[in-house]
C-alpha atoms as one frame of an Amber mdcrd trajectory, in Angstrom:
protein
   0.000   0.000   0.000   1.466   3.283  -1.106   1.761   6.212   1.620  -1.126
   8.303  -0.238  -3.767   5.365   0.414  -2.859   4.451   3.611  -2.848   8.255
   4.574  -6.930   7.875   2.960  -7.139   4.900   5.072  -6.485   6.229   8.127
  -8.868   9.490   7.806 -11.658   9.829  10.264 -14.473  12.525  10.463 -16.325
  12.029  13.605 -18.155  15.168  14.394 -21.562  14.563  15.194 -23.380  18.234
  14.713 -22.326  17.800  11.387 -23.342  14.274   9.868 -25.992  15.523   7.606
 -24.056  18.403   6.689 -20.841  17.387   5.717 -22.292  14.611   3.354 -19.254
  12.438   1.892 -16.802  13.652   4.672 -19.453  12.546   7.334 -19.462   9.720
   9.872 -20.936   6.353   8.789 -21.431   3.693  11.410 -21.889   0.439  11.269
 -22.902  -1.585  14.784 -21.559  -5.559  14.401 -23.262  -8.145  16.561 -20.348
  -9.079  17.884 -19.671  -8.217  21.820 -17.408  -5.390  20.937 -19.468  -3.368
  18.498 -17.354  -2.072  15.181 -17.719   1.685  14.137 -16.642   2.661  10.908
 -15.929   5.900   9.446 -15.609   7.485   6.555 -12.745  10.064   5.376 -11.428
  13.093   7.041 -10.423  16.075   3.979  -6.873  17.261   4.444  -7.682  20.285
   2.321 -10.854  21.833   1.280 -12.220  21.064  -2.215 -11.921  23.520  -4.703
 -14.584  26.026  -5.764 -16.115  29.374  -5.957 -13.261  31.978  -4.870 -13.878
  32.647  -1.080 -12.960  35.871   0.421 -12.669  36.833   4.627 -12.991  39.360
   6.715 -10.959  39.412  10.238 -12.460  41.462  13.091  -9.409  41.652  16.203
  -5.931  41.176  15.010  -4.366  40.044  17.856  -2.612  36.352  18.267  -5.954
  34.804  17.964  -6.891  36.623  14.858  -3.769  36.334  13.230  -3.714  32.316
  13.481  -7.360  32.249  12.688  -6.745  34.256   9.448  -3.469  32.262   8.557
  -5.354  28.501   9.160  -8.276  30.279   6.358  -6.175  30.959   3.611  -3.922
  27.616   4.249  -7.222  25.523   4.134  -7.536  25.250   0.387  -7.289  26.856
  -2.800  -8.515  30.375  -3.878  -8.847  31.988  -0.045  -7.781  34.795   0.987
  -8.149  37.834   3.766  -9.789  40.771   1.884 -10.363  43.025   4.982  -9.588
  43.827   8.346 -10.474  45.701  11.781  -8.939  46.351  14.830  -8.960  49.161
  17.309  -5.094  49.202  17.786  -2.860  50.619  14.808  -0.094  48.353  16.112
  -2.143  45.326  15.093  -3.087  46.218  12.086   0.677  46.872  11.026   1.402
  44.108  12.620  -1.017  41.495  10.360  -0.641  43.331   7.039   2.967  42.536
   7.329   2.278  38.777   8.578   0.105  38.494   5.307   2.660  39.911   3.176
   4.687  36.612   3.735   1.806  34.299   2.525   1.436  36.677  -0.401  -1.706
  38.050   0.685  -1.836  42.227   0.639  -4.639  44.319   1.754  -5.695  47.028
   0.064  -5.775  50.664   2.292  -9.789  50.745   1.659 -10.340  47.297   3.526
  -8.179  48.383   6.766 -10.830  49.868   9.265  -9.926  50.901  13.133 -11.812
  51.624  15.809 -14.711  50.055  17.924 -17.366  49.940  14.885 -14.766  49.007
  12.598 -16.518  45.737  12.513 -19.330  47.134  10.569 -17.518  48.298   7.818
 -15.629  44.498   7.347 -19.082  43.256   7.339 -19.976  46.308   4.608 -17.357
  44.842   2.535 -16.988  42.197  -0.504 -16.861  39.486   1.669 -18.516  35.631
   2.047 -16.822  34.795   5.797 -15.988  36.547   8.829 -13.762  36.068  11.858
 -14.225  36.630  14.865 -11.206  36.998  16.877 -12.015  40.039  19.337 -11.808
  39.453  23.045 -15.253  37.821  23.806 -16.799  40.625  25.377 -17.339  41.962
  21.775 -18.560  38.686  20.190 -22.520  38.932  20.725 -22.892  42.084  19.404
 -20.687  41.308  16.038 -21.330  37.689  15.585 -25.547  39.005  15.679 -23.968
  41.369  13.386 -22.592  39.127  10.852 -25.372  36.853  10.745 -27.851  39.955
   9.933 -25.177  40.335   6.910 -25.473  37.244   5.833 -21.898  35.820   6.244
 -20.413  32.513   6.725 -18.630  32.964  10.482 -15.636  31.506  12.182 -15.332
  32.869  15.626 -13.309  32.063  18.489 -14.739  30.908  21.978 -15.585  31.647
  24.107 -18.859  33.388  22.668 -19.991  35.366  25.167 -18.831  36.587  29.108
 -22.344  36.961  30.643 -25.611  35.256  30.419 -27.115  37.853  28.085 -24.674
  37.770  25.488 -24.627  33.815  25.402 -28.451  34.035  24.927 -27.923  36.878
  22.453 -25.544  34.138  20.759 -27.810  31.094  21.386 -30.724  33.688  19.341
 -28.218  34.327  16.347 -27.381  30.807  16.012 -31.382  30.230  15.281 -31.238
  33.055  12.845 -28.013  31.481  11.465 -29.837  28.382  11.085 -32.758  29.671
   9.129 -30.503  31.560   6.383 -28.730  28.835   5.508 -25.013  30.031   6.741
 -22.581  27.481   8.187 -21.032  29.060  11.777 -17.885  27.111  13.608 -16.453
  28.216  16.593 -12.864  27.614  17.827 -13.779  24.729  20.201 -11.357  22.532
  18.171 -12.044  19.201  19.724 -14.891  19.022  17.684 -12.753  18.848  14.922
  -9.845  16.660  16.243  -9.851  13.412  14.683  -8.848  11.925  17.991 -11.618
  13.607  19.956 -14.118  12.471  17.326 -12.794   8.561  16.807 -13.616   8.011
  20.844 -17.157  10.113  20.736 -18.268   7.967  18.106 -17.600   4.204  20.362
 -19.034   6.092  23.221 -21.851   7.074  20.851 -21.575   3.512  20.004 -22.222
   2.252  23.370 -18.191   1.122  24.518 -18.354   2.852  27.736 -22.281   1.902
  28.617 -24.304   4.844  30.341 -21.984   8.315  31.247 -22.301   8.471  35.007
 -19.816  10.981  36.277 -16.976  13.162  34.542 -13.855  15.090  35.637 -12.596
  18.018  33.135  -9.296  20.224  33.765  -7.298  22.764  32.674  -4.470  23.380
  35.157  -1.698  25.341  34.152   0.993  28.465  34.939  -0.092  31.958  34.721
  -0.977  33.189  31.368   0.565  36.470  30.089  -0.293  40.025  31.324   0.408
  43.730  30.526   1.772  46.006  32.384   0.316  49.685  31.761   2.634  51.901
  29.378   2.646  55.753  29.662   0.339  56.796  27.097  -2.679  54.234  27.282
  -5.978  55.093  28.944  -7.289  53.080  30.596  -9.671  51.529  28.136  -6.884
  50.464  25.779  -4.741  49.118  28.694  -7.457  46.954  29.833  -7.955  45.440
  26.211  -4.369  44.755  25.498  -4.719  43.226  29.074  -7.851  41.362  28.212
  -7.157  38.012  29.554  -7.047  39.425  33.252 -10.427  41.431  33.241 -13.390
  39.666  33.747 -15.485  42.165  31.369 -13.288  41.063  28.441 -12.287  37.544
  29.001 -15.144  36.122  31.089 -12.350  35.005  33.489 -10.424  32.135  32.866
 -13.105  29.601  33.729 -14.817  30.799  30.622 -12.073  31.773  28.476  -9.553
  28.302  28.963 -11.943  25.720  30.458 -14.617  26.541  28.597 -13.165  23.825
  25.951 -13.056  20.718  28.434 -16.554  21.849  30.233 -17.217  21.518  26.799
 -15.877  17.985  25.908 -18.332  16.964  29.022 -21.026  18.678  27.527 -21.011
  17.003  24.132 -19.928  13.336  25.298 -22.856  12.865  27.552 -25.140  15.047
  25.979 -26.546  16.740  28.522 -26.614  20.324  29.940 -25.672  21.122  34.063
 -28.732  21.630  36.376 -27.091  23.202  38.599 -23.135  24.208  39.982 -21.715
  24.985  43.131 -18.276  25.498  43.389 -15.291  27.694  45.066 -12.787  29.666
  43.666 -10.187  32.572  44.802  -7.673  34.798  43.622  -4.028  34.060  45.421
  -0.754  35.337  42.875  -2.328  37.351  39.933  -0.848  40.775  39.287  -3.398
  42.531  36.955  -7.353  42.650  36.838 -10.071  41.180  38.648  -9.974  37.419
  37.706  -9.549  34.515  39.907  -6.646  32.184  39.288  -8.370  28.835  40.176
 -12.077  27.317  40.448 -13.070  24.192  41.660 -17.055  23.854  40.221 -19.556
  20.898  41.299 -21.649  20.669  38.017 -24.532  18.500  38.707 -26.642  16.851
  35.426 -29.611  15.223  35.070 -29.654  12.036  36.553 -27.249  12.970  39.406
 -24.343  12.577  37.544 -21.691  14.704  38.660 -18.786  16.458  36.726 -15.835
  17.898  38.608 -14.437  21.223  36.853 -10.664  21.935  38.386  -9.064  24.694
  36.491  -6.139  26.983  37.663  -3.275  29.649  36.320  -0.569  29.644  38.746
   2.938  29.004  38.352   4.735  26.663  39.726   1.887  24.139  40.469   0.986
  20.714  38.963  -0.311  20.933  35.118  -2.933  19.006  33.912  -5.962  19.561
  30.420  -7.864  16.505  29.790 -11.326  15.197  30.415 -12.292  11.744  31.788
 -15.505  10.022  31.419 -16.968   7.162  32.955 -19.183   4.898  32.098 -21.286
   1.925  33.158 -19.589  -0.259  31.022 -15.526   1.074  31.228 -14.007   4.604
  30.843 -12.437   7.120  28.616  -9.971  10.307  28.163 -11.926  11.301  25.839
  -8.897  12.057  23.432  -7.715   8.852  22.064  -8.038   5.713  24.610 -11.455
   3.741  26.057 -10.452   1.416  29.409 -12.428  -1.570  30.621 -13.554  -1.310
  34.091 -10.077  -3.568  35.245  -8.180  -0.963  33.366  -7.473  -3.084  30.381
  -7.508  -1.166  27.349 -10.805  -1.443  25.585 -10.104   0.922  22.040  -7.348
   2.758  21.086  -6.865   5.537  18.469  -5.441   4.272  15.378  -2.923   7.277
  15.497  -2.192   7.749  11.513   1.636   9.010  13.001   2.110   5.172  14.173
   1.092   1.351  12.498   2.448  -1.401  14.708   4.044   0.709  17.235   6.242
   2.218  13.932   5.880   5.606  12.570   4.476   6.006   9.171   5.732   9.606
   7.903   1.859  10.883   8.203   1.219  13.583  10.071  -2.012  13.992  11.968
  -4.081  17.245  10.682  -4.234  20.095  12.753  -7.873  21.126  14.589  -6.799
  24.681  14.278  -6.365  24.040  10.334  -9.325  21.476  10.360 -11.779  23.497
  12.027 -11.470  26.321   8.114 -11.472  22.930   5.800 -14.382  21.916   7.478
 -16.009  25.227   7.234 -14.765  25.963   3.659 -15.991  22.574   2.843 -19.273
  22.731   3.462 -19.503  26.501   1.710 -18.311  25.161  -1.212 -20.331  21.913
  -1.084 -23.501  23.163  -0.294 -23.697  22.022   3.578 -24.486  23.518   6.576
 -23.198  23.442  10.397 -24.174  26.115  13.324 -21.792  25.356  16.175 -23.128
  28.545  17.788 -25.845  27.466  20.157 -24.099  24.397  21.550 -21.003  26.570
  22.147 -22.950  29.511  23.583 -24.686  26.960  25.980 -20.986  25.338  26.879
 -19.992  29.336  27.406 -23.062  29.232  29.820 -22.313  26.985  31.546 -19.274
  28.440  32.235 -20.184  31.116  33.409 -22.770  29.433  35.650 -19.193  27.974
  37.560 -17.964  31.511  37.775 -20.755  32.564  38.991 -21.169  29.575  41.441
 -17.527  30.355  42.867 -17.894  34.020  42.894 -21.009  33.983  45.240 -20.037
  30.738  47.051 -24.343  30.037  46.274 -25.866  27.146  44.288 -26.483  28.426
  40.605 -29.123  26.789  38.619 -29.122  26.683  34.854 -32.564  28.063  34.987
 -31.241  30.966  36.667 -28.796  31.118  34.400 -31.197  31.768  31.665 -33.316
  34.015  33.115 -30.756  36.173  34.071 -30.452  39.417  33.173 -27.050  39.887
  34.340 -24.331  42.253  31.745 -21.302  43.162  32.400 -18.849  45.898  30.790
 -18.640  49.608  30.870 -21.937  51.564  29.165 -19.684  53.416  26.510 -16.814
  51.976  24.288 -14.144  54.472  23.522 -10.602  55.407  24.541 -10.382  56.880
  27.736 -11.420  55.943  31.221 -13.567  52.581  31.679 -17.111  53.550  33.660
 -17.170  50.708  36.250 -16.361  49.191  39.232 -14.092  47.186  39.803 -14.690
  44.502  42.625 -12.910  41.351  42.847 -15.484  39.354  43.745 -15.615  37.775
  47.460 -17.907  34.434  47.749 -21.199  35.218  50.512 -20.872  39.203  50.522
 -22.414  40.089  46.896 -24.620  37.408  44.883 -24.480  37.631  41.207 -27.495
  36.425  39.293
C-alpha cells in the first residue's frame, strides 16, 4: 500500500453536529453483533475542495486573529483575507505585514480601526468573517454578521455573561434559518482523535456516562503592564485576559473547551453548579486564578471542573468520562472497568508501534477545511448554540464560585445579568471594579 492510500485509510471525520451536513466527509457507522461493536468511518479532507473563490474578513488582530486568518487561507485553494479591523494601529501593522509573507496584501480601503470598525468588514466584498475580538465583543458582532449574511468563524468563548450567550444562542437560530454554516474555535470538535472516541461512546463502549472530571491546570498566562500613554480603556484590552469584562475570566475563556468535551460526550446540559474559587498570585485585573465547580446533570451525575493559572503548580488539560460499562480520556483511549484497554486511536503518526511519515491534521487548520468545505459543497453546520450553551455553563461555575451560592441553569437563563462599561471608547472605563468575594455580593 502506497503512503497516499494508507494516509486515505487512516482518515476519520467524527463530528456529530455535522453528519448531515458534511455529506461524503461525514461519519458512517456500522454496529456488528459481535460483543465489541465495530464503528466505521468514513474520510477526514486534508484540504478543502476547490470552488467558488472565497474571500474573509478578520475582526481583532491580535494572536488569535492572526492564526485564525493564517489557518483560512492555508485551508484550500482560492482563499484569501480581503479586509480587516482592529482598534489598535499596532495590530493592524502588525497582520498586514504577517500576510505579506503568505502573499496576501490588503488594500488601504479594507483596513478599518476603531470600535465599529466591525461594521464596515461586514460592509465589505466578503462571504466569511472572523471573529477573533476578546469575547466581550462577540454577541454584538457575531448578531452582526449573521444579519449580513456571512459565513462565520469565531473564536470561543462566545460570550462573558448570560445575556450575550443568549444573544448568541438567538443568532445561532437566525443562522440556522438563512442557511449560513457558523464554527467556533472549540477545536475538539474537529480533532480526529476527539471524534474517533465520541463515536464508540456514541456507540455504546463505555455503557451509560455516570460521572466526569474536566481540567485545565496550568501556569499563569501572560499580562500587561500599563505603558505611559494608554488610557485606561486600551490598557485593559491589550490586558484582556485578566479582566473579567473582556475575558469572562479564565473559567470561561480556557476551560470553557473541556466543560465543553463533558457537555457534548454525555449530551446533557448542568442543572445546577456549586463550586469555590479565589484569587491568590495574579498581578493585573479582577480574575480569579483557580475554580473548583460541582456541576450537577440530570440524573445525578456529577462532573468535577478543576481549572487553575498559577505558576509553579501541577499541570494538567484533559477530560475523563466514565461509564457503566468502562471509561475514557476522551482524546484517544477507552479502558475496561479492570483498566485493560478497551479501544485505542489508530494514530495515523504510528502502524504497529512504527511511525508512518503521516502527520495527523491540525484542529486549528481542520476546524477552516471543514467550514470551507461545506460553503463550497452546499452544507451547513451552526456550532453557535451548543457553544454559547458550553460558554453558559461556564459562566454558571464563575458565577457559582464568585457567590459561594448554588447556581441553577434556569437561573442562568433568566438572568439578566451584563457586564462591561456603558460606553466603548478610549479613555477611562465607567465601572467598578470589585474582585469578587464568595457570601458578601450574589451575582445572578
Amino acid at each position: 500500500m502506497d503512503n497516499s492510500e494508507n494516509q486515505s485509510r487512516r482518515r476519520f471525520l467524527g463530528n456529530a453536529a455535522a453528519i448531515g451536513a458534511l455529506g461524503t466527509i461525514g461519519v458512517s457507522q456500522m454496529l456488528s453483533s459481535c460483543k465489541t461493536k465495530k464503528v466505521e468511518l468514513k474520510s477526514w479532507l486534508d484540504k478543502a475542495p476547490d470552488g467558488k473563490p472565497l474571500k474573509a474578513g478578520l475582526i481583532g488582530c491580535g494572536g488569535r486573529g492572526t492564526g485564525a486568518a493564517l489557518n483560512f487561507i492555508n485551508a484550500g485553494n482560492d482563499l484569501t483575507i480581503h479586509a480587516i479591523a482592529d482598534v489598535f494601529q499596532d495590530r493592524i501593522d502588525n497582520i498586514r505585514n504577517r500576510l505579506k509573507e503568505e502573499n496576501v496584501e490588503i488594500d488601504d480601503a479594507n483596513v478599518f480601526i476603531g470600535f465599529d470598525a466591525y461594521k464596515r468588514v461586514l460592509e465589505a466584498d466578503i462571504d466569511v468573517v472572523i471573529l477573533a475580538t476578546p469575547p466581550y465583543f462577540r454577541p454584538e458582532q457575531f448578531q452582526a454578521a449573521v444579519e449580513a449574511r456571512k459565513h462565520v468563524f469565531m473564536e470561543k468563548p462566545v460570550a462573558v455573561d448570560p445575556v450575550g450567550a443568549r444573544m448568541v444562542m438567538a443568532a445561532s437560530k437566525q443562522a440556522e434559518a438563512a442557511g449560513l454554516s457558523v464554527i467556533t474555535g472549540t477545536q475538539r470538535h474537529h480533532q480526529r482523535s476527539y471524534n474517533d472516541i465520541y463515536a464508540h461512546v456514541k456507540a455504546g463502549y463505555i455503557g451509560e456516562p455516570v460521572a466526569a472530571n474536566v481540567y485545565w491546570n496550568q501556569s499563569k498566562l501572560w499580562h500587561r503592564e500599563k505603558q505611559s500613554g494608554w488610557t485606561e480603556m486600551e490598557y485593559m484590552i491589550r490586558d484582556w485576559v485578566n479582566w473579567t469584562w473582556l475575558s469572562g475570566d479564565h473559567i470561561v475563556e480556557q476551560h470553557v473547551h473541556n466543560i465543553d468535551v463533558a457537555n457534548w460526550f454525555t449530551g446533557k446540559t448542568p442543572i445546577s453548579a456549586t463550586g469555590v474559587g479565589s484569587r491568590q498570585r495574579r498581578v493585573t485585573g479582577d480574575c480569579y486564578d483557580n475554580f473548583s465547580i460541582d456541576f450537577i446533570y440530570e440524573g445525578e451525575m456529577h462532573v468535577n471542573s478543576m481549572c487553575r493559572q498559577i505558576n509553579d503548580c501541577s499541570t494538567h488539560v484533559g477530560e475523563y468520562l466514565r461509564g457503566t460499562k468502562g471509561y475514557t480520556n476522551c482524546s484517544n483511549i477507552i479502558w475496561n472497568p479492570d483498566g485493560s484497554i478497551m479501544h485505542e486511536y489508530d494514530d495515523p503518526a504510528m502502524e504497529n508501534g512504527e511511525p508512518t511519515g503521516i502527520k495527523d491534521m491540525s484542529p486549528y487548520d481542520q476546524e477552516h477545511i471543514n467550514l470551507v468545505t461545506l460553503i463550497r459543497n452546499g452544507g451547513q453546520i451552526v456550532q453557535a448554540e451548543e457553544t454559547a450553551i458550553s460558554t453558559l455553563t461556564g459562566i454558571m461555575g464563575r458565577t457559582a464560585a464568585y457567590t459561594g451560592k448554588t447556581v441553577t441553569w434556569e437561573e442562568m437563563m433568566g438572568s439578566d445579568t451584563r457586564i462591561g462599561p456603558e460606553k466603548l471608547e478610549m479613555g477611562p472605563v465607567d465601572m467598578e471594579r470589585i474582585i469578587p468575594i464568595p457570601g458578601t455580593a450574589p451575582e445572578n
